[in-house]
C-alpha positions as CSV (number, residue, x, y, z in Angstrom):
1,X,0.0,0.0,0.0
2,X,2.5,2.1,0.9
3,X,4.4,1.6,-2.3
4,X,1.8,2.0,-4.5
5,X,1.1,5.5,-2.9
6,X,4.9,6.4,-3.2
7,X,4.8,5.2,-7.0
8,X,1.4,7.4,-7.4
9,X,3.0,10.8,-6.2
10,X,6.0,10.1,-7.7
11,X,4.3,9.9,-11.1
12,X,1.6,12.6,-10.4
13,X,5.2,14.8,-9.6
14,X,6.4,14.1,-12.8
15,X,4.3,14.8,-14.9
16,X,3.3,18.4,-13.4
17,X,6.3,19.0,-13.1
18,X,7.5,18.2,-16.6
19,X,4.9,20.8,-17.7
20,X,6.9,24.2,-17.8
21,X,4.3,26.0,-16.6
22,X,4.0,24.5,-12.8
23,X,7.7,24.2,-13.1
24,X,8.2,27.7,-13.1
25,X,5.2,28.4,-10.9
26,X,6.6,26.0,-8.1
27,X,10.2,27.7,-8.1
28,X,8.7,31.3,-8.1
29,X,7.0,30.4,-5.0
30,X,10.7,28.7,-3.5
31,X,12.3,31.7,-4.5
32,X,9.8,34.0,-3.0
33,X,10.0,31.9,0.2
34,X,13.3,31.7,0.4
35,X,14.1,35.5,0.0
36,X,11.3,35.5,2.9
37,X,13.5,34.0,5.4
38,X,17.2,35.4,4.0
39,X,15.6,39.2,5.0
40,X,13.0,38.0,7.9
41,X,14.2,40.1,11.0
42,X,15.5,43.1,8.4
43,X,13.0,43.7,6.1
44,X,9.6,44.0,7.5
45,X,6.6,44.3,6.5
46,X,8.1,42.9,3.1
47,X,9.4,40.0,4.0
48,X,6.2,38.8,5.1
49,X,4.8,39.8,2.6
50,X,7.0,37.9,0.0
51,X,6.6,35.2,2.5
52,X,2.6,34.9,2.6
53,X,2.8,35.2,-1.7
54,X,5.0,32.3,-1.9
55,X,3.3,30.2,0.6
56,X,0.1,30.9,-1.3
57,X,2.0,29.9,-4.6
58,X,3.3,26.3,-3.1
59,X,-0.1,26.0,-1.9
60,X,-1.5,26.4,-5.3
61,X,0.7,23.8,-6.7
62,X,-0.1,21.6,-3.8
63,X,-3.4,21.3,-4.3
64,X,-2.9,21.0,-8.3
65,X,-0.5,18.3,-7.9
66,X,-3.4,16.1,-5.3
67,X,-6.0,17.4,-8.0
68,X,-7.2,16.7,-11.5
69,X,-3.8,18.9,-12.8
70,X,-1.6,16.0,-11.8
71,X,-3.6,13.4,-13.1
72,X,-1.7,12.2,-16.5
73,X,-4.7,10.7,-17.2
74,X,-7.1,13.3,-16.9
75,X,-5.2,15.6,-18.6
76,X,-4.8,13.6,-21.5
77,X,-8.6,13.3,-21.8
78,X,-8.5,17.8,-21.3
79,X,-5.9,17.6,-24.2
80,X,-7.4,15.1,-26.8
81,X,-10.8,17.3,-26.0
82,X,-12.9,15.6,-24.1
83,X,-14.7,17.5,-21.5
84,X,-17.5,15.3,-20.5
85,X,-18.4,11.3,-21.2
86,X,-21.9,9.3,-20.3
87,X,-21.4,5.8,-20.1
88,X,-25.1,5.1,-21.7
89,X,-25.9,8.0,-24.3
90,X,-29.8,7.8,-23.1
91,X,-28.5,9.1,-19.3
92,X,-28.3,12.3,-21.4
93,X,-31.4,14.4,-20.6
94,X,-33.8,14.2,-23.4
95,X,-35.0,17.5,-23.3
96,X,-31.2,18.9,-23.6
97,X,-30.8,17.7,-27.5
98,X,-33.0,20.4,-29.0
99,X,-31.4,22.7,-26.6
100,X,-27.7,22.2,-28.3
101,X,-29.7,22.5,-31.8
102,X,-31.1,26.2,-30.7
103,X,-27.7,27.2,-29.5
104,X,-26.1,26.5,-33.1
105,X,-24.7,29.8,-34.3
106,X,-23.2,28.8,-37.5
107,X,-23.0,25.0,-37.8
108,X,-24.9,22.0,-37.4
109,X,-24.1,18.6,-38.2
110,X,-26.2,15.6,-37.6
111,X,-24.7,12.1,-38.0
112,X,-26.7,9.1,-37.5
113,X,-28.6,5.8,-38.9
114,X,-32.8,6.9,-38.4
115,X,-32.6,10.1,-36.3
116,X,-35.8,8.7,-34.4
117,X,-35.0,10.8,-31.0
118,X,-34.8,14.2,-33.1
119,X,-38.1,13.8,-35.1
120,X,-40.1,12.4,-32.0
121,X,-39.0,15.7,-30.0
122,X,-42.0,18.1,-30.3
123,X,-39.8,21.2,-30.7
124,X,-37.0,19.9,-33.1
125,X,-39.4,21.0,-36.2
126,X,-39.7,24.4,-35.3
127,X,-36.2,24.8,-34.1
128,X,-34.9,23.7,-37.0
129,X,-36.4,25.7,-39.0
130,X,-35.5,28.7,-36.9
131,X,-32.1,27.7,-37.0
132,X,-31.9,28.1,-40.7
133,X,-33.8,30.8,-41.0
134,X,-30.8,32.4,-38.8
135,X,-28.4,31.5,-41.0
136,X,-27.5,28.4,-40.1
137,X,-26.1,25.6,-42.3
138,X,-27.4,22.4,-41.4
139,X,-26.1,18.7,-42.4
140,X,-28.0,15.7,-41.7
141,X,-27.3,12.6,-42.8
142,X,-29.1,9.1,-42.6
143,X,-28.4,5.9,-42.7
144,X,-29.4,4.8,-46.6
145,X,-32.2,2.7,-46.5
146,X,-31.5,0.8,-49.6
147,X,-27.9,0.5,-48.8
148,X,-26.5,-2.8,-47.7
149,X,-25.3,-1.2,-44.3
150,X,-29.1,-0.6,-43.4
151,X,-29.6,-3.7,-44.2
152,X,-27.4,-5.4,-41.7
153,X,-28.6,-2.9,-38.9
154,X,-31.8,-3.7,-39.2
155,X,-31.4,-7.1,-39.3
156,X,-29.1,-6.6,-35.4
157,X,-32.4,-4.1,-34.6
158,X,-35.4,-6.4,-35.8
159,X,-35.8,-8.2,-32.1
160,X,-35.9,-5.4,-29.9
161,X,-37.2,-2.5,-31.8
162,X,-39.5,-1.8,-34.7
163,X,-37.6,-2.1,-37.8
164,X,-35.0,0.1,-38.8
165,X,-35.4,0.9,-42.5
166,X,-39.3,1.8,-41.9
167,X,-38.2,4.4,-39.2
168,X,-35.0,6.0,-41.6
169,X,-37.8,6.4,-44.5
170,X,-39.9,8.1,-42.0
171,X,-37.5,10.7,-40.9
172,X,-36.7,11.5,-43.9
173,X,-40.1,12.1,-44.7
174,X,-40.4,14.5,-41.4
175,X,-37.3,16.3,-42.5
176,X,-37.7,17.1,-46.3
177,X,-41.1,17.9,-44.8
178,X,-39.7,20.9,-42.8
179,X,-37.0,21.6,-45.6
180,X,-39.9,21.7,-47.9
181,X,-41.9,24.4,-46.0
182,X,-38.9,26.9,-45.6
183,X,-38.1,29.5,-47.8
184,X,-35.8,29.6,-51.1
185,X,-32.7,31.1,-49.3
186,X,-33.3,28.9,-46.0
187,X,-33.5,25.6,-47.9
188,X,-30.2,26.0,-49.0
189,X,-29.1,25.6,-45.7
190,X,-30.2,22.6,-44.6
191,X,-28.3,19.9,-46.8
192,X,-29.6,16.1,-46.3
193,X,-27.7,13.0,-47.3
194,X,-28.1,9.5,-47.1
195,X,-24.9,7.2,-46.5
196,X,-23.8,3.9,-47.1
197,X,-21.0,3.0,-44.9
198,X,-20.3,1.2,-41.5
199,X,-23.0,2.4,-39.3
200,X,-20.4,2.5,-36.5
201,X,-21.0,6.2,-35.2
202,X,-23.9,9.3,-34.4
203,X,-22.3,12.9,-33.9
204,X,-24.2,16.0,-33.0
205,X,-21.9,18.2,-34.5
206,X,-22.7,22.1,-32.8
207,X,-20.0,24.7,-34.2
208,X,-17.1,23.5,-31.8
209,X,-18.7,21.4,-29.8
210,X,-19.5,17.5,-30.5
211,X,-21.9,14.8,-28.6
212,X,-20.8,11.3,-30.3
213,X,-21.9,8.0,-29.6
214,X,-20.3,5.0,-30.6
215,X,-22.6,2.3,-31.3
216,X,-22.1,-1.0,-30.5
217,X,-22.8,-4.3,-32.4
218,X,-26.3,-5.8,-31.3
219,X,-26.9,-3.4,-28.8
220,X,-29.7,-0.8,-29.1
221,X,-28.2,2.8,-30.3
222,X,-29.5,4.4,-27.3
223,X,-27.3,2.5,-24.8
224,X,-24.6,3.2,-26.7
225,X,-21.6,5.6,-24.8
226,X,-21.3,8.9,-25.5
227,X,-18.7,11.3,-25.2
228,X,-18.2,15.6,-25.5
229,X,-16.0,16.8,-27.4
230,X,-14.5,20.2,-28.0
231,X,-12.4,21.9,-30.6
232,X,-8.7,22.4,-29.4
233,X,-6.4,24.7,-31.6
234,X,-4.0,21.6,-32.6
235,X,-4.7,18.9,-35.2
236,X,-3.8,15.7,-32.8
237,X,-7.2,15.7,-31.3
238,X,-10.6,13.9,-31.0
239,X,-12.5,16.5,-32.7
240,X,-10.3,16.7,-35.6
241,X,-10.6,12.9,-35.9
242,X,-14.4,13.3,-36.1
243,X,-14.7,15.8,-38.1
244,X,-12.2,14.1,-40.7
245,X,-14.2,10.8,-40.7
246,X,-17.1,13.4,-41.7
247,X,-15.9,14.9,-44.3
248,X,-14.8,11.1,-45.7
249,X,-18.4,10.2,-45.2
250,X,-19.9,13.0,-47.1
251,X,-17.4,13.0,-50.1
252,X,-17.1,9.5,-50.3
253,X,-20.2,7.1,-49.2
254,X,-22.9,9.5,-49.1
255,X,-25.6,11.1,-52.0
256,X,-27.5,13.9,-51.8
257,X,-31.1,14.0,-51.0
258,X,-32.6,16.0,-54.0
259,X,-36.0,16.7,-55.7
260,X,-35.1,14.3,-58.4
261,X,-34.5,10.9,-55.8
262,X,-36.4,11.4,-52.9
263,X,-38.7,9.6,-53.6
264,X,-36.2,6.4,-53.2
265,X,-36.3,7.2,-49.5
266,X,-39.2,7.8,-48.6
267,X,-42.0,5.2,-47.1
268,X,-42.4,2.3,-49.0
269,X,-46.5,2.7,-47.5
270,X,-47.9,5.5,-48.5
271,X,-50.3,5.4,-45.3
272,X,-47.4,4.7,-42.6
C-alpha cells in the first residue's frame, strides 16, 4: 500500500512538473519563500509579505499536484478534447438535445442511422427551421435505406425494436417535410444526405462542440456511450478525428437527397 502510494506521487510529480508551466510556478513560489527567510528580521513588512505570496503559490501547486492537474490521465482526456463522457448516451437528458440544436450559431451537423430521437422531439421542427432561418447551415445525414449497411442494422435491430429501415424512411419524410416548408434562401441551408458506410458512429456536430456515440454491435443505439468533445487549436485531437471521418463520409459514401431521388427514401407505405 505504501508503495503503491509512493509510485502514485512520484508519477503525479512528474508529470506536473515536466509541464513548464507549474515548473516555473513552483520555483517562483521557493524563490519568493526563500528570500522570505534570507531578510525576515531586516526587512519587515516585506518580508512577510513575499513570505505569505510564496506560501500561497506552493499551496496552489499543492493542491494542483493532489487534483485533476496532476492526473496524466485526466489531462490527457483535457488535451485530446474531451470534457465530458456518459457511459449510456440515453443518461443524457432528453430535453437537452433540441437545446444544443437552438444554440447553433453557424454549424450543425447531424450524424446518425434513423434520427428517431430528433423527429419524435415536439420542438425539433420548429427549431430547426429557426435555425436556418438564422443563418445556419445544417447537415444531416441518414443511414441509406437501400444500402447494404441498413440492411445489416436492421437485421441486429429487428428483435428489440421496430424495424430500422421503416423508421430511416420516415425521418426523412419528417425532415424534407420541414426543408420543404422553408423558404428559397433557407433551404439552402439545410443539406440532407443518405450514407452507405459502417453504421459505426452518431455525432451532433454544434459549431465547436460534438456529442458522439459510438454504437455497439447488437446493442440498441440508445445505450450506446457517449462522449463531449470540444475543438482544441491543434490537429492531434478527437475532434479533428471526427470531423475528418465526416468529411470522408460526405465525399465518399454518401448522395445527396434531391428533388429528383427522394422519392427512393421515402416510405415504402404511403399510409405509414
Amino acid at each position: 500500500m505504501k508503495g503503491r502510494l509512493i509510485r502514485s506521487l512520484w508519477r503525479r510529480c512528474t508529470f506536473l512538473f515536466g509541464q513548464k508551466y507549474w515548473l516555473i510556478i513552483g520555483s517562483v513560489g521557493f524563490i519568493l519563500e526563500a528570500a522570505a527567510l534570507a531578510t525576515w528580521k531586516d526587512w519587515q513588512p516585506w518580508s512577510a509579505i513575499l513570505g505569505g505570496i510564496g506560501g500561497s503559490v506552493l499551496a496552489t501547486v499543492l493542491v494542483s499536484l493532489g487534483g485533476p492537474a496532476g492526473d496524466p490521465v485526466y489531462q490527457t482526456f483535457l488535451r485530446l478534447g474531451v470534457t465530458d463522457f456518459y457511459s449510456n448516451r440515453d443518461n443524457y437528458p432528453k430535453e437537452r438535445w433540441v437545446g444544443l440544436l437552438r444554440q447553433a450559431q453557424h454549424e450543425c451537423i447531424l450524424l446518425g442511422q434513423a434520427h428517431g430521437e430528433w423527429c419524435a422531439d415536439r420542438d425539433f421542427s420548429r427549431t430547426l427551421a429557426e435555425r436556418v432561418r438564422a443563418g445556419v447551415k445544417v447537415q444531416i445525414f441518414f443511414l441509406d435505406p437501400t444500402g447494404s449497411a441498413a440492411a445489416l442494422r436492421h437485421n441486429e435491430d429487428r428483435e428489440r425494436l421496430k424495424p430500422l429501415k421503416p423508421r430511416i424512411r420516415a425521418s426523412i419524410q419528417a425532415v424534407w417535410n420541414i426543408r420543404e416548408g422553408l423558404e428559397a434562401a433557407a433551404k439552402q441551408r439545410l443539406d440532407l444526405y443518405v450514407y452507405n458506410a459502417t453504421p459505426s458512429l452518431g455525432l451532433t456536430w454544434i459549431d465547436e462542440t460534438m456529442f458522439v456515440t459510438h454504437y455497439l454491435s447488437g446493442f440498441i443505439n440508445l445505450t450506446s456511450p457517449l462522449l463531449r468533445v470540444e475543438f482544441r487549436p491543434t490537429s492531434n485531437t478527437l475532434f479533428t478525428v471526427y470531423m475528418e471521418n465526416v468529411k470522408e463520409i460526405r465525399n465518399h459514401f454518401s448522395t445527396p437527397i434531391t428533388q429528383e431521388n427522394i422519392a427512393r427514401y421515402l416510405p415504402e407505405d404511403p399510409n405509414a
